[in-house]
C-alpha positions in Angstrom: -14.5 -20.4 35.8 -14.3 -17.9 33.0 -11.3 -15.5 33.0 -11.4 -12.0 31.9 -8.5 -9.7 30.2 -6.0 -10.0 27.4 -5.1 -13.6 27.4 -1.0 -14.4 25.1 -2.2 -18.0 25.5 -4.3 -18.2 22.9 -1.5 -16.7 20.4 1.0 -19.2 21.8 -1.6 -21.8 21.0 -1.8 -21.2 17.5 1.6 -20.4 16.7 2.1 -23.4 18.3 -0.5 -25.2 16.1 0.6 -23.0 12.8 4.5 -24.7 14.0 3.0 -28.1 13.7 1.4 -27.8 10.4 5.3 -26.4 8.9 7.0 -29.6 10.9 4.1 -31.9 8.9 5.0 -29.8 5.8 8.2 -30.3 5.8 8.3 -33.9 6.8 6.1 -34.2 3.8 8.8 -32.8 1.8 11.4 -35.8 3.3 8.5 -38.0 2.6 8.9 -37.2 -1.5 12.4 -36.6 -1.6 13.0 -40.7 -0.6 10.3 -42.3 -1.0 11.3 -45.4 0.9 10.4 -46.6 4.6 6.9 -45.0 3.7 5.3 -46.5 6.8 7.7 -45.2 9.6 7.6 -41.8 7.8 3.9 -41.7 8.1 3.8 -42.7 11.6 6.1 -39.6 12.1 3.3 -37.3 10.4 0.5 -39.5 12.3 2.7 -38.6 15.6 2.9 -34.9 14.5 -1.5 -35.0 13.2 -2.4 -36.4 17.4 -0.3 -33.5 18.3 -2.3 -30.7 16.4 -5.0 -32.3 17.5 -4.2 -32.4 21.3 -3.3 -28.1 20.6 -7.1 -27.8 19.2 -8.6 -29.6 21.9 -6.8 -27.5 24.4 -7.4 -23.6 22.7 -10.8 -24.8 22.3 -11.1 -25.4 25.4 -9.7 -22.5 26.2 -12.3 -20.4 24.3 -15.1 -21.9 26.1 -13.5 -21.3 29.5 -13.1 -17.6 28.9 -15.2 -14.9 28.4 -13.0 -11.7 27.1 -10.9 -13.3 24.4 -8.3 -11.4 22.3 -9.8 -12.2 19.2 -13.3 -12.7 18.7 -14.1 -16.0 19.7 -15.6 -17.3 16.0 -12.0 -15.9 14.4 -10.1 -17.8 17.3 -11.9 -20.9 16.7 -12.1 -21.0 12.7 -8.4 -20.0 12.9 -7.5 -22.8 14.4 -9.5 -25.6 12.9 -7.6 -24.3 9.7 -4.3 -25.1 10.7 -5.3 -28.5 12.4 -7.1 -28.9 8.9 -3.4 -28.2 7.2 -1.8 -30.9 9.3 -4.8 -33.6 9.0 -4.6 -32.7 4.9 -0.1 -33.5 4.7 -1.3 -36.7 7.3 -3.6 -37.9 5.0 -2.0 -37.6 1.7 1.4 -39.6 3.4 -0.7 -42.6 5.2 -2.7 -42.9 1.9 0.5 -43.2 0.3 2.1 -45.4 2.4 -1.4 -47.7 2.6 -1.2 -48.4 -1.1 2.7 -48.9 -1.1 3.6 -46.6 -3.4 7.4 -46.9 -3.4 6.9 -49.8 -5.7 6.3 -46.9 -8.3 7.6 -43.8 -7.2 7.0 -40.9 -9.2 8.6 -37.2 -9.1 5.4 -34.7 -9.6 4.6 -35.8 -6.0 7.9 -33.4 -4.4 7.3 -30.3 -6.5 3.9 -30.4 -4.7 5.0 -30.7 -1.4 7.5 -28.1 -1.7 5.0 -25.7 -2.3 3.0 -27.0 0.1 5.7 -26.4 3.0 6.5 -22.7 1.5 2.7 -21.9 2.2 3.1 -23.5 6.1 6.0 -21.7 6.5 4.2 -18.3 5.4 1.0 -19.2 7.6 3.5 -20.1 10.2 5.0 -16.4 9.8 1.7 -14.4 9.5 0.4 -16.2 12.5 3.6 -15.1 14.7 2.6 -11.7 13.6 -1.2 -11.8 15.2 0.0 -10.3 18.9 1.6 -7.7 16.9 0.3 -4.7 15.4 -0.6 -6.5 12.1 -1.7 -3.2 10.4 1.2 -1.5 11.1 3.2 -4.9 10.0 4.7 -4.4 6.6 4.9 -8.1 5.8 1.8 -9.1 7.3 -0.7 -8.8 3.8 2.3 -9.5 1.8 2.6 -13.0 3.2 -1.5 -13.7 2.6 -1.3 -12.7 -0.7 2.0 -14.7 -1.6 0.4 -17.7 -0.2 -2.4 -17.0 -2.6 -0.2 -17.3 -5.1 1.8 -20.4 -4.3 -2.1 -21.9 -4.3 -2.4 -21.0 -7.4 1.3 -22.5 -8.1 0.5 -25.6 -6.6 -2.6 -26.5 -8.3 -0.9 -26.0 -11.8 1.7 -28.6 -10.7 -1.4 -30.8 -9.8 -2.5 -30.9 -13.1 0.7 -31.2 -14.5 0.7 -34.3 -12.7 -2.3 -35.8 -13.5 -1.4 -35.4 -17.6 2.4 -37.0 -16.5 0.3 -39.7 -15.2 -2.3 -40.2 -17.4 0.5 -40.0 -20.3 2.2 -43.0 -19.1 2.7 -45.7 -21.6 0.4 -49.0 -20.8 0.3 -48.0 -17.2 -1.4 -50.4 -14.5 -5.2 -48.8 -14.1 -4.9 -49.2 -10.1 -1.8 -47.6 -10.0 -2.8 -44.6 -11.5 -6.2 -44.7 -9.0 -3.9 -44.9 -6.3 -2.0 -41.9 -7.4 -4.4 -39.5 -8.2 -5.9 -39.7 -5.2 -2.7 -39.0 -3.1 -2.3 -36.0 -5.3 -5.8 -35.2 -4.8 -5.1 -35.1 -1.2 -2.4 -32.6 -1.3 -4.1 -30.5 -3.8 -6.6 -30.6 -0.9 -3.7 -29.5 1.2 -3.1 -26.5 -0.8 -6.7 -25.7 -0.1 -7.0 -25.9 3.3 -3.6 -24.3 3.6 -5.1 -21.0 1.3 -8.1 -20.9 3.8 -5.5 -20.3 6.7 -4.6 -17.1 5.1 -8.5 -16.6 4.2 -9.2 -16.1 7.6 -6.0 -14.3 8.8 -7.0 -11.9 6.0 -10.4 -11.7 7.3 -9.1 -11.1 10.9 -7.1 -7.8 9.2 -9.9 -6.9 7.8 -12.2 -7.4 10.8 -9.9 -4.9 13.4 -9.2 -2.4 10.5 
């Protein structure tokens, strides 16, 4: 049955989802800091992906099941794929990680990354809270999407630093620097996914000017 009116689910929904991707983040951030046990600390983020993914399934769901939304339905539904995107982008970079077994040769460019990463969550995490609010008359609101531009912008700088750290290495094994690049890769895909959050909660400001 379709429902009608002014629904605080859907907010709850993806705050809930924005919380998830921020608990991934910073789990990621544990995951650099010791990189030992990689295994059981990507099951952890493979635990924390089904769960993002269980939130997006349900809102939606939701959206399909009601027919006066609180956002338009396109900006509910982009919205969230985003920050399931965010979590599915932190998953992928740790189980890729722990799949080549990486702690035989840990590196250090890999935790800069992620801290940056987990700054942007928490910021998406913070603008997202803000959406049942009056976001025009929020103060912090476009402040917040245009710092997280900025840490993109951070964090891609520290994946090129990376890349020449690793490239520099003296008589390094060929399939060891494969496997790294592509787990930075990932999380410079991370950052990316993690900047189109605050695309579209920039577009929603825009869109109920």
């Amino acid at each position: 049955m379709l429902k009608l009116g002014h629904d605080v689910e859907f907010f709850k929904l993806l705050e809930s989802q924005a919380e998830v991707a921020q608990r991934a983040a910073k789990a990621f951030v544990d995951f650099c800091k010791d990189f030992t046990e990689l295994d059981s600390k990507a099951d952890l983020l493979k635990e924390l992906e089904h769960e993002g993914d269980g939130m997006t399934r349900t809102l939606q769901s939701k959206i399909l099941s009601t027919f006066m939304t609180p956002l338009d339905k396109e900006d509910l539904r982009s919205l969230s794929n985003a920050l399931d995107d965010v979590t599915d982008a932190i998953e992928a970079a740790a189980s890729r990680a722990a799949l080549y077994r990486l702690e035989s040769s840990p590196r250090n460019d890999l935790a800069p990354m992620a801290a940056v990463l987990s700054k942007m969550c928490d910021l998406n995490a913070a603008a997202v809270a803000e959406l049942r609010k009056n976001i025009h008359g929020s103060e912090t609101f476009a402040s917040r999407i245009d710092e997280i531009h900025r840490l993109e912008n951070e964090g891609d700088v520290l994946h090129r630093l990376a890349l020449v750290n690793l490239f520099d290495v003296p008589s390094v094994d060929p399939l060891t620097v494969i496997k790294w690049k592509e787990v930075y890769d990932i999380t410079e895909d991370a950052f990316d996914v993690a900047e189109h959050v605050a695309k579209v909660l920039g577009d929603i400001l825009i869109k109920y000017a």
